[in-house]
N, CA, C and O of each residue as an XYZ file, in Angstrom:
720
protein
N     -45.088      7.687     15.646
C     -43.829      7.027     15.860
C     -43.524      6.154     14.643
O     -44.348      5.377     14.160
N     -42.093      6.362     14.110
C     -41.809      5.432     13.014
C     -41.403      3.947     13.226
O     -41.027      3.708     14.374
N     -41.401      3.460     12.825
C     -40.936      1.894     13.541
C     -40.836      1.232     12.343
O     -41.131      0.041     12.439
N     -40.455      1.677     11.025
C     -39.560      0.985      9.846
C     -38.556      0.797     10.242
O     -38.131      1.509     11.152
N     -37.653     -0.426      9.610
C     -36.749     -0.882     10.027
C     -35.573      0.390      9.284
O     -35.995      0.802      8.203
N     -34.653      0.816      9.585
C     -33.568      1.983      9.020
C     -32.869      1.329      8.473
O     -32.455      0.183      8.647
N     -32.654      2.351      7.504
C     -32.051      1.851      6.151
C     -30.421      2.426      6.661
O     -30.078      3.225      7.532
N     -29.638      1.591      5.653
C     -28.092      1.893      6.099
C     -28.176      3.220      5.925
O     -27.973      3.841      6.968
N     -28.468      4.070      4.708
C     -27.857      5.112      4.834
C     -28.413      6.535      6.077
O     -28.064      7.715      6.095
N     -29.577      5.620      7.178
C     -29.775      6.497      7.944
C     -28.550      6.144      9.083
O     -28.843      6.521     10.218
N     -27.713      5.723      8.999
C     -26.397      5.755      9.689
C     -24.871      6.616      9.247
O     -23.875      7.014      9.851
N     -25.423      6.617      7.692
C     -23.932      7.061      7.145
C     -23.990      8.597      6.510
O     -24.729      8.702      5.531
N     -23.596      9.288      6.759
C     -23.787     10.930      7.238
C     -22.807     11.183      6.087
O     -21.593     11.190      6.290
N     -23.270     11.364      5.040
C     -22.338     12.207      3.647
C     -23.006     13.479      3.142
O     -24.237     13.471      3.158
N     -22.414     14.524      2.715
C     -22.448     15.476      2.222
C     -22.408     15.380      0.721
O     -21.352     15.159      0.129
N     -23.591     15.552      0.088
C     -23.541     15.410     -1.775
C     -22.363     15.793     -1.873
O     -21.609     14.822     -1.932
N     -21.743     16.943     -1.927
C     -20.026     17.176     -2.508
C     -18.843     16.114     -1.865
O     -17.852     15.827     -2.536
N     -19.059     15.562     -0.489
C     -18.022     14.514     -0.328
C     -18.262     13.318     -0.771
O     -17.395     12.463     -0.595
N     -19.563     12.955     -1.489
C     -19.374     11.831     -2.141
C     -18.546     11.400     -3.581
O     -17.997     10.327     -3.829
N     -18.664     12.728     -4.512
C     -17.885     12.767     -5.492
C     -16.482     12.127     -5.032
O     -16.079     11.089     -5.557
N     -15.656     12.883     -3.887
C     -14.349     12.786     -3.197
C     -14.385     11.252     -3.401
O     -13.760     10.675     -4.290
N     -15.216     10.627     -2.448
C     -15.184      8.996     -2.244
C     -15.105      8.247     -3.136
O     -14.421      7.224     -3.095
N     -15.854      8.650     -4.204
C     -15.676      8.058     -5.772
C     -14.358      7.840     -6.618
O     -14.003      6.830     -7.226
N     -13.791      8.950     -6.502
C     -12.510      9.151     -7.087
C     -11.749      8.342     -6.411
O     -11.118      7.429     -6.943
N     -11.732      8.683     -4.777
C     -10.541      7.733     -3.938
C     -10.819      5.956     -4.197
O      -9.998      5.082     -4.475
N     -11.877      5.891     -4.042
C     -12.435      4.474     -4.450
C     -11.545      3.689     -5.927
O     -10.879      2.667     -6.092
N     -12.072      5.012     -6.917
C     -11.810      4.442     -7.874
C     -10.171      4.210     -8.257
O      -9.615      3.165     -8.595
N      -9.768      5.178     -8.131
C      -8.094      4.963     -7.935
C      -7.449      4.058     -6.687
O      -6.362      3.480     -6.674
N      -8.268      4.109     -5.848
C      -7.712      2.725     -4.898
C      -7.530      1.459     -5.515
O      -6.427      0.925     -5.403
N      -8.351      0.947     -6.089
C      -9.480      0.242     -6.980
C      -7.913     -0.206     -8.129
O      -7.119     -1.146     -8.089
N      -8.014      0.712     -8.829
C      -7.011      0.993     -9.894
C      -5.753      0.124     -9.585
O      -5.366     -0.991     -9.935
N      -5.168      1.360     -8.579
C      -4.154      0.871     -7.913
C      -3.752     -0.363     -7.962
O      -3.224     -1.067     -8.824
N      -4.257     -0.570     -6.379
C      -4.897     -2.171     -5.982
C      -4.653     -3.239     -7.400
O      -3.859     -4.154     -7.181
N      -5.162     -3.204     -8.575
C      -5.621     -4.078     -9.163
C      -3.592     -3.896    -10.243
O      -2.792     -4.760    -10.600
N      -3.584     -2.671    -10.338
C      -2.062     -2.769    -11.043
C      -0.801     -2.893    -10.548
O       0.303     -2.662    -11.042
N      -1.310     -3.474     -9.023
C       0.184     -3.537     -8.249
C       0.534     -5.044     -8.473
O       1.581     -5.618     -8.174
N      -0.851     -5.668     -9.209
C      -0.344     -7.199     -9.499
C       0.571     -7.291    -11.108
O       1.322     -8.180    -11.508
N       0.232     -6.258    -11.642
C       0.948     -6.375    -12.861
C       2.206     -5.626    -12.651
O       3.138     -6.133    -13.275
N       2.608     -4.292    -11.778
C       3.677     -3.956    -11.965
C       4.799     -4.867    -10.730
O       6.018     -4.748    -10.859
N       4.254     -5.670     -9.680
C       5.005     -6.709     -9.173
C       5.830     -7.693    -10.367
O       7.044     -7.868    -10.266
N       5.178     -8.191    -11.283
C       5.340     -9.640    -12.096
C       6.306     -8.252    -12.772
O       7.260     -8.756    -13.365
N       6.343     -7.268    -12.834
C       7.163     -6.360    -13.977
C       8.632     -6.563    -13.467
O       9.593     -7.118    -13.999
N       8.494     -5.952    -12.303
C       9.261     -5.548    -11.071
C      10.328     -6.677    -10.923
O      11.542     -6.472    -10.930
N       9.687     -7.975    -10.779
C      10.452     -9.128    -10.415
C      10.949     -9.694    -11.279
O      11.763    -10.588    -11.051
N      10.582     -9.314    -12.579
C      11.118    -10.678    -13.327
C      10.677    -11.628    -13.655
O      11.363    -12.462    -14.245
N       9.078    -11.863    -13.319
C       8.935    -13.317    -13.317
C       7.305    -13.028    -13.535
O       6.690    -12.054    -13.100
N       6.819    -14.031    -14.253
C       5.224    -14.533    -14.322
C       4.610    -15.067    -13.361
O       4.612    -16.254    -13.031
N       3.764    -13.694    -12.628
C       3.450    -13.958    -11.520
C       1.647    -15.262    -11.825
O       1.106    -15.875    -10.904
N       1.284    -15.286    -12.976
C       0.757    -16.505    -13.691
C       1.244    -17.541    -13.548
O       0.703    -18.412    -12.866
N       2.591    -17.738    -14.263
C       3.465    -18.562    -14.086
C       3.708    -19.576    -12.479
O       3.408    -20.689    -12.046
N       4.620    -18.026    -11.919
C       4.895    -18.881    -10.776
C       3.698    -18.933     -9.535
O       3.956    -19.405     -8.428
N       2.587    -18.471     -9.834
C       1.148    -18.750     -8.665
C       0.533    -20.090     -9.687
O       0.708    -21.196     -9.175
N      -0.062    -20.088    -10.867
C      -1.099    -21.126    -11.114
C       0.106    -22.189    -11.941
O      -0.299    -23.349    -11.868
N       1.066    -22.122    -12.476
C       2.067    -22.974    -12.793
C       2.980    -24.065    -11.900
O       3.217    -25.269    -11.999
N       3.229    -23.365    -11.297
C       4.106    -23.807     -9.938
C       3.879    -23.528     -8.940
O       4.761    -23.585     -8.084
N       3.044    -23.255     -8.742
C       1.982    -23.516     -7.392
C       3.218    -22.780     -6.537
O       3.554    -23.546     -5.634
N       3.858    -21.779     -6.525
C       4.639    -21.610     -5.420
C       3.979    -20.367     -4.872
O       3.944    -19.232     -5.347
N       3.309    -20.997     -3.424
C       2.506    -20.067     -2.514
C       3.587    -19.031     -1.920
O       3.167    -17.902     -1.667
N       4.458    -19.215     -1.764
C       5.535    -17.917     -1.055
C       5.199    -16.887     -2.267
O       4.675    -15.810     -1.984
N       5.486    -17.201     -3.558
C       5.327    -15.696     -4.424
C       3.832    -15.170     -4.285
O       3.282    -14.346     -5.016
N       3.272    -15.858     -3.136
C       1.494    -15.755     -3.330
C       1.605    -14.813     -1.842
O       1.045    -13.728     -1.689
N       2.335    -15.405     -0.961
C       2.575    -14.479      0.115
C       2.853    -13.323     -0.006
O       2.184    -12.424      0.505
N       3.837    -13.149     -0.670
C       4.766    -12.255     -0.664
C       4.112    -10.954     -0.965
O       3.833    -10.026     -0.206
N       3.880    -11.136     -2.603
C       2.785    -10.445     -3.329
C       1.335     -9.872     -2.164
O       1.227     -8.718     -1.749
N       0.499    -10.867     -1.883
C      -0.285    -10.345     -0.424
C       0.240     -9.533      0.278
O      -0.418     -8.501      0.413
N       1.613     -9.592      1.032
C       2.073     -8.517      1.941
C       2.582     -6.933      1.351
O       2.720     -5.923      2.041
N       2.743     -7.029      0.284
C       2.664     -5.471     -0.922
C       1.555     -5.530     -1.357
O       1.490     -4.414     -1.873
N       0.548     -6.022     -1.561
C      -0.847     -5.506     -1.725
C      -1.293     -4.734      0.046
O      -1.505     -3.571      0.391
N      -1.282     -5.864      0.702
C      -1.673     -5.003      2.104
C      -0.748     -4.251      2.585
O      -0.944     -3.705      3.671
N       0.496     -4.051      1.864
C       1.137     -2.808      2.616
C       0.670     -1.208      1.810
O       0.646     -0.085      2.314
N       0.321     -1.658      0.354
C      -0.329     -0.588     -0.325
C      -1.860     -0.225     -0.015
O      -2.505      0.694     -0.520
N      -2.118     -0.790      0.557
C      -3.553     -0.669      0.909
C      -3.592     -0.518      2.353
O      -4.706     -0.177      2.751
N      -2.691     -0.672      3.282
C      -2.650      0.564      4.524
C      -2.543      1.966      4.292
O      -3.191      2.882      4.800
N      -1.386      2.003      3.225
C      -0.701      3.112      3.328
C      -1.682      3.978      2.252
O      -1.289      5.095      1.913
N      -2.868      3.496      1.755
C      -3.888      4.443      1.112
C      -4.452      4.931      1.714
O      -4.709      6.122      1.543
N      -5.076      3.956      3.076
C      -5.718      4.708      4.129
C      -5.736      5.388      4.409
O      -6.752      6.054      4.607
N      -4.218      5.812      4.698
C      -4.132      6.803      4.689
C      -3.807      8.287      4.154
O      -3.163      9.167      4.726
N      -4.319      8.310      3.127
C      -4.378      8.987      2.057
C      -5.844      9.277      1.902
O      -6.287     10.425      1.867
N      -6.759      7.929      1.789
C      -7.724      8.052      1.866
C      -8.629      9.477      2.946
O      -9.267     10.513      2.757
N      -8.054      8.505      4.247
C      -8.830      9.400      5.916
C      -8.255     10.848      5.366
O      -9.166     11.673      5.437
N      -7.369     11.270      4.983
C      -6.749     12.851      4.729
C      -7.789     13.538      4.107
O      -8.505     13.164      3.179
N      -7.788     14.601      4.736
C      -8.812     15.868      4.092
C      -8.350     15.800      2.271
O      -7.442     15.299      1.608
N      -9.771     16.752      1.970
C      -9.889     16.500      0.929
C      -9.157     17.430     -0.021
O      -8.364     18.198      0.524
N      -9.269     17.500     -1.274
C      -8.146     18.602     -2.178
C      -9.289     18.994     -2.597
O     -10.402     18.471     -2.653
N      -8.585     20.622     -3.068
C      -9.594     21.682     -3.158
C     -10.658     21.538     -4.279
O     -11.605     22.292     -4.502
N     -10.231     20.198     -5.057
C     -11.091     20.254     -6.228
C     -10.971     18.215     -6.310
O     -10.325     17.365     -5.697
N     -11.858     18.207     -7.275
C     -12.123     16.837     -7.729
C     -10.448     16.078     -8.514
O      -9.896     15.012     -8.241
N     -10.077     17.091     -9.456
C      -8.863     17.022    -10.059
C      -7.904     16.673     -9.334
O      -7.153     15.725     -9.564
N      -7.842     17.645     -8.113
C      -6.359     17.543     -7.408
C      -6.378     16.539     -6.699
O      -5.403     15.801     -6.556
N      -7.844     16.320     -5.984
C      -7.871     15.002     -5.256
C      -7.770     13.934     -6.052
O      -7.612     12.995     -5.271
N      -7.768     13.470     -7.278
C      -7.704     12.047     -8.028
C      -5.740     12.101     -8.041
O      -5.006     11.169     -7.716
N      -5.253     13.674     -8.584
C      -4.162     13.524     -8.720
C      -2.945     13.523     -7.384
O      -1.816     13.034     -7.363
N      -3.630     14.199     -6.445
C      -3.144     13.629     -5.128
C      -3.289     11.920     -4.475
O      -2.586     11.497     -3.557
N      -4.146     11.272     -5.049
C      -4.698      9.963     -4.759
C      -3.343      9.048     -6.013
O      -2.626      8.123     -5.630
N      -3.327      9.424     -6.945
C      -2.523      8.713     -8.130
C      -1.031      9.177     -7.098
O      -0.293      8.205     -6.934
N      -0.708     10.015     -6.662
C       0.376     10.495     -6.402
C       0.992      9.648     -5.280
O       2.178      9.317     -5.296
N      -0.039      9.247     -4.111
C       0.191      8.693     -2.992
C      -0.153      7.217     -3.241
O       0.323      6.517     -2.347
N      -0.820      6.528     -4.159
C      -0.580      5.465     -4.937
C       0.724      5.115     -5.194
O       1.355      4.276     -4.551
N       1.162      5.799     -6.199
C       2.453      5.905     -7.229
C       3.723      5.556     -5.743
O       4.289      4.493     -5.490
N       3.821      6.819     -5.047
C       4.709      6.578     -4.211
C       4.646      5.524     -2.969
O       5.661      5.096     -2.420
N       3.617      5.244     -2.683
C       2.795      3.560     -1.969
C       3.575      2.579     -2.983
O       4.463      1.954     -2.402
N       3.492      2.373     -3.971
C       4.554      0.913     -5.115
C       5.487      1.174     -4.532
O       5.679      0.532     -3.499
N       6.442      2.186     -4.911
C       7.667      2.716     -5.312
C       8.369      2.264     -3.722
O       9.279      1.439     -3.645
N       7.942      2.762     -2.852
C       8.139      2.315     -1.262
C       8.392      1.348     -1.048
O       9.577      1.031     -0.945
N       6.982      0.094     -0.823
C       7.189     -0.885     -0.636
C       7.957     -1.483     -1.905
O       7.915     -2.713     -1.870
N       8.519     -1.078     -2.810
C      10.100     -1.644     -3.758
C      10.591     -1.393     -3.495
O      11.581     -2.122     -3.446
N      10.704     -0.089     -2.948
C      12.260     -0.379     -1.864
C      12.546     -0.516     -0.801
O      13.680     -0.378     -0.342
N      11.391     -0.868     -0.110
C      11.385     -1.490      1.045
C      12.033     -2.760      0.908
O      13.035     -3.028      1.571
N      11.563     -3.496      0.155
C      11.680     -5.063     -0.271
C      13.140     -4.661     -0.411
O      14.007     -5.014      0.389
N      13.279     -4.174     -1.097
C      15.289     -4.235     -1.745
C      16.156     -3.520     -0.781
O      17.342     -3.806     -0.940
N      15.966     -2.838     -0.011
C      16.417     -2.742      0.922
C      16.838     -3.584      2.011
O      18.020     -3.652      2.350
N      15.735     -4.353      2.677
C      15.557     -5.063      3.581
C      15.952     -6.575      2.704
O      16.021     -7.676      3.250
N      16.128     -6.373      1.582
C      16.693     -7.710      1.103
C      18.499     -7.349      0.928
O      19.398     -8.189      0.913
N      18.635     -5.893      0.815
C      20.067     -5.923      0.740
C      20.692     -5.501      1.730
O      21.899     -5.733      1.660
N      20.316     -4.904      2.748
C      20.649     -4.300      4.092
C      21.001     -5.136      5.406
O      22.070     -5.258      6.004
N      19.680     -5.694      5.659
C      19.183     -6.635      6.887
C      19.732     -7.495      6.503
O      20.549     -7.816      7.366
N      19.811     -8.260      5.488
C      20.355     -9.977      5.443
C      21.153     -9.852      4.441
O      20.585    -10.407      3.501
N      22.436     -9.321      4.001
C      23.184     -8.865      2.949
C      23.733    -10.281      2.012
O      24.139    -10.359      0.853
N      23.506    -11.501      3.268
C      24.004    -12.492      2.848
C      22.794    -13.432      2.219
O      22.980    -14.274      1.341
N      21.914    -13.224      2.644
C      20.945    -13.738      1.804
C      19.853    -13.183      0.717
O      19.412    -12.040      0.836
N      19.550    -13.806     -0.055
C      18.372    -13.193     -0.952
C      17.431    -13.330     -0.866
O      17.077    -14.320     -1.507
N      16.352    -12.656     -0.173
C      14.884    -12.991      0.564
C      13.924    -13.146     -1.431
O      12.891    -13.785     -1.631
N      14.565    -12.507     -2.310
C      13.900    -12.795     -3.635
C      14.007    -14.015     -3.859
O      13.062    -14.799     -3.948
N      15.443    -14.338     -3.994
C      15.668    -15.909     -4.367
C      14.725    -16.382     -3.778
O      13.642    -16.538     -4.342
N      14.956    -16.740     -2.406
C      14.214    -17.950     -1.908
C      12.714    -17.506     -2.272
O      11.947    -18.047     -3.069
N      12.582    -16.791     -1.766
C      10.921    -16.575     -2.745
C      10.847    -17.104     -3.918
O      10.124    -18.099     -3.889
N      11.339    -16.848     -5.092
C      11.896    -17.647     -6.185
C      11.299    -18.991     -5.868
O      10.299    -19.576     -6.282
N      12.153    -19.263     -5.078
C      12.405    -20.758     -5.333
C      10.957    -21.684     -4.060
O      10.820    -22.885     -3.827
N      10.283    -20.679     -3.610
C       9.543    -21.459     -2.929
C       9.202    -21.600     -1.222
O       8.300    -22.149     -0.589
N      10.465    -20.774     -0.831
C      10.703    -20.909      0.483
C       9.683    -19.707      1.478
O       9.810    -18.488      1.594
N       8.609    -20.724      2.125
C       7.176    -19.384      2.256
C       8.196    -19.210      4.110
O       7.399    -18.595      4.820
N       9.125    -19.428      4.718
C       9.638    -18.732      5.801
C       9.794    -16.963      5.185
O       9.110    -16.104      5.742
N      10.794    -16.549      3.956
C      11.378    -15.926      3.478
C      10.219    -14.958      2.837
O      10.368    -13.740      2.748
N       9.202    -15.564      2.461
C       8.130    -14.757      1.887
C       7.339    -14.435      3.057
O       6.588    -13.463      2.975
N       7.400    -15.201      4.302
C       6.224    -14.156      5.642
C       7.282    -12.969      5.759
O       6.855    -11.815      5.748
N       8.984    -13.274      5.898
C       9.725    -12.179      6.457
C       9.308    -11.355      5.360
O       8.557    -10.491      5.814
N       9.461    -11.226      4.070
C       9.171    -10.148      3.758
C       7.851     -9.531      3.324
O       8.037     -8.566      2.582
N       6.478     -9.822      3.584
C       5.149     -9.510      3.738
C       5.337     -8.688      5.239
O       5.043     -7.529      5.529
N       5.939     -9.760      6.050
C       5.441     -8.871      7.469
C       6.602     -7.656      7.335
O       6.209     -6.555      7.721
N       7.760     -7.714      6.915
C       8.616     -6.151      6.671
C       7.554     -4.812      5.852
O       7.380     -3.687      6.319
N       6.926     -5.384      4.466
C       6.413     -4.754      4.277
C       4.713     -4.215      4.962
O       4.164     -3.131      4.766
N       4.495     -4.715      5.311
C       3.167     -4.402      6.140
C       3.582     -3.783      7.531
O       2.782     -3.070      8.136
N       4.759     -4.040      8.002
C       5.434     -2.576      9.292
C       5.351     -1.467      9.122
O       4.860     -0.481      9.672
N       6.405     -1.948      7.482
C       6.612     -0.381      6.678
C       5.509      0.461      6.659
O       5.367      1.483      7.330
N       4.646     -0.077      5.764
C       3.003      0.331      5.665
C       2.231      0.807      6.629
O       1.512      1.803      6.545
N       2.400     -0.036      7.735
C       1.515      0.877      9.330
C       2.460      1.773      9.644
O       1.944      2.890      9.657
N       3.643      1.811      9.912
C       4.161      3.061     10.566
C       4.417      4.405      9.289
O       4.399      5.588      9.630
N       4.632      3.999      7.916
C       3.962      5.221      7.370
C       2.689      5.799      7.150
O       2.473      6.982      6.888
N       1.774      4.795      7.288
C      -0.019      5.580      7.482
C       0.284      6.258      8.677
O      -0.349      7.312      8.747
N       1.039      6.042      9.674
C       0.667      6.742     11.209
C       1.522      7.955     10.534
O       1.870      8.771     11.388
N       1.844      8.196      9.531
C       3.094      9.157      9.258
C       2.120      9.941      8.789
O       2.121     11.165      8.916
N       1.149      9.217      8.167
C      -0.036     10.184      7.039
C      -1.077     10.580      7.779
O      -1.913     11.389      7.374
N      -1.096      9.942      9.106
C      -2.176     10.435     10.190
C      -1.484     11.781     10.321
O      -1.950     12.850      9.927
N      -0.660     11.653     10.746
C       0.331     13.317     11.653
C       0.617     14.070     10.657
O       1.407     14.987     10.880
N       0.018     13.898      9.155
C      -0.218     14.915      8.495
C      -0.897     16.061      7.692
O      -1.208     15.760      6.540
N      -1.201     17.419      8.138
C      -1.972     18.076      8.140
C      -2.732     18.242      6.743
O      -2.167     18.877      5.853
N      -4.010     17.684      6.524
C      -4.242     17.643      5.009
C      -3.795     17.170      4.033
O      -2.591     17.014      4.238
N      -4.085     16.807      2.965
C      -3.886     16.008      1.902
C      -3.113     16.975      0.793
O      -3.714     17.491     -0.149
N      -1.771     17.136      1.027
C      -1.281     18.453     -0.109
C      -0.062     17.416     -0.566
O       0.255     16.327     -0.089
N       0.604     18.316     -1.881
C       1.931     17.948     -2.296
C       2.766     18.009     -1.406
O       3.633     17.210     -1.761
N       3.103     18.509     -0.345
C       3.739     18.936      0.773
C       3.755     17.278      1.524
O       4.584     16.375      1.633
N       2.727     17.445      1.822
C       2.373     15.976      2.499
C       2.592     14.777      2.692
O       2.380     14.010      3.631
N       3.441     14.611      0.822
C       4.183     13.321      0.262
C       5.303     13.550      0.695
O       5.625     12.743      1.567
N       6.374     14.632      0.371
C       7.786     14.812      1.162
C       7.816     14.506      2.480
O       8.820     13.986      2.967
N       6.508     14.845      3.360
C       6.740     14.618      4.872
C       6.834     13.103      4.687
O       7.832     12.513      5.102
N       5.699     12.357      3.997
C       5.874     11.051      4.160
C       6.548     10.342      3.727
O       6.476      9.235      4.261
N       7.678     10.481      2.454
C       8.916     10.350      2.828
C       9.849     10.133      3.494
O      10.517      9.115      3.676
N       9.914     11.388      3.976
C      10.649     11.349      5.602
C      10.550     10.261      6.680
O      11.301      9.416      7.166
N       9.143     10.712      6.849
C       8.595      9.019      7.723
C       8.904      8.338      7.232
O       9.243      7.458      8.023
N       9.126      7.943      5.932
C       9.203      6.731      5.592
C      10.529      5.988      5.777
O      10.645      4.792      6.045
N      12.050      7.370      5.493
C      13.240      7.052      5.417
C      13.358      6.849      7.223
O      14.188      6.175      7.834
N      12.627      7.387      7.585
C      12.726      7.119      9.594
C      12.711      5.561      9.731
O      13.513      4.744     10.186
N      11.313      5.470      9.079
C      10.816      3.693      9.523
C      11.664      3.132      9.061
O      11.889      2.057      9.617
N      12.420      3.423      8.068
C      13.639      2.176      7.359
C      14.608      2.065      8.129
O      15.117      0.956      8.290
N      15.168      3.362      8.891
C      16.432      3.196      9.864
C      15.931      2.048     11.048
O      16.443      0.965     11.330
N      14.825      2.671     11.574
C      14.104      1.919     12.686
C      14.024      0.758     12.471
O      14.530      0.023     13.319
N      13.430      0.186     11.387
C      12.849     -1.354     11.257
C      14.884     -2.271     10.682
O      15.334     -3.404     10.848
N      15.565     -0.793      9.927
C      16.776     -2.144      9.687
C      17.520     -1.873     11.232
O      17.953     -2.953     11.636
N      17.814     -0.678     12.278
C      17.927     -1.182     13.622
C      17.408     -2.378     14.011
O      18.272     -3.250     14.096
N      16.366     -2.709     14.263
C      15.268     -3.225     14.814
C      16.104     -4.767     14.291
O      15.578     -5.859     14.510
């Protein structure tokens, strides 16, 4: 009878070829993740240096948080999706559903800043400090984000195909959430 204490990986059940997979998704998550802080400060206009360790204004600290965690739901699901037929396609399917994860939650934000409240500017006041205006738009984008991963759940495999569906979902959740 063995009675060593078990090591983690006698819990975690990988296949030598799906670890490569994990690597790549990792690493482009990783990537991602780390350049959504530079193409935000691009995006906006503004030194996100500036206005976090300068002017201490925690709403652009919010805000920013709720497009990091809306990009990092919506990898998930990308992530959980079966794998592509090769190492290649899966990094470039992973960059792909990245790429369109930014692009989303930007126009999520501009949307829901020009749609939903036509009269106000949920940027400005972010701008200027106002952290009410920066939860509304963290928690818009982090809706967005769960109800398109559930979009990437209900979709069959990880293909080019896959991004148009989620699209779709995505232009759904926008009607829904500016109803809503």
């Amino acid at each position: 009878m063995n009675t060593s204490p078990a090591s983690l990986m006698d819990y975690v059940i990988l296949h030598d070829a799906s670890l490569g997979y994990y690597t790549i998704d990792l690493i482009i998550v990783l990537a991602i993740l780390a350049g959504l802080r530079f193409f935000s400060g691009m995006i906006a206009n503004t030194s996100l240096h500036e206005a976090l360790s300068v002017h201490d204004n925690a709403a652009v600290g919010i805000s920013l948080t709720g497009a990091v965690m809306g990009v990092a739901i919506m990898l998930m699901g990308a992530v959980a999706g079966d794998a592509g037929t090769g190492l290649v396609q899966e990094a470039l399917l992973m960059l792909g559903y990245g790429i369109v994860g930014i692009v989303l939650m930007w126009v999520t934000s501009h949307l829901f800043d020009r749609l939903s409240m036509p009269n106000i500017s949920i940027h400005d006041l972010v701008r200027q400090g106002n952290v009410a205006a920066a939860l509304t738009d963290a928690g818009n984008l982090i809706a967005t984000a769960i109800i398109v991963r559930a979009v990437m759940s209900w979709v069959d495999g990880s293909t080019y195909t896959g991004i148009a569906v989620v699209l779709g979902g995505y232009v759904i959740a926008q009607i829904i959430l500016y109803l809503a």
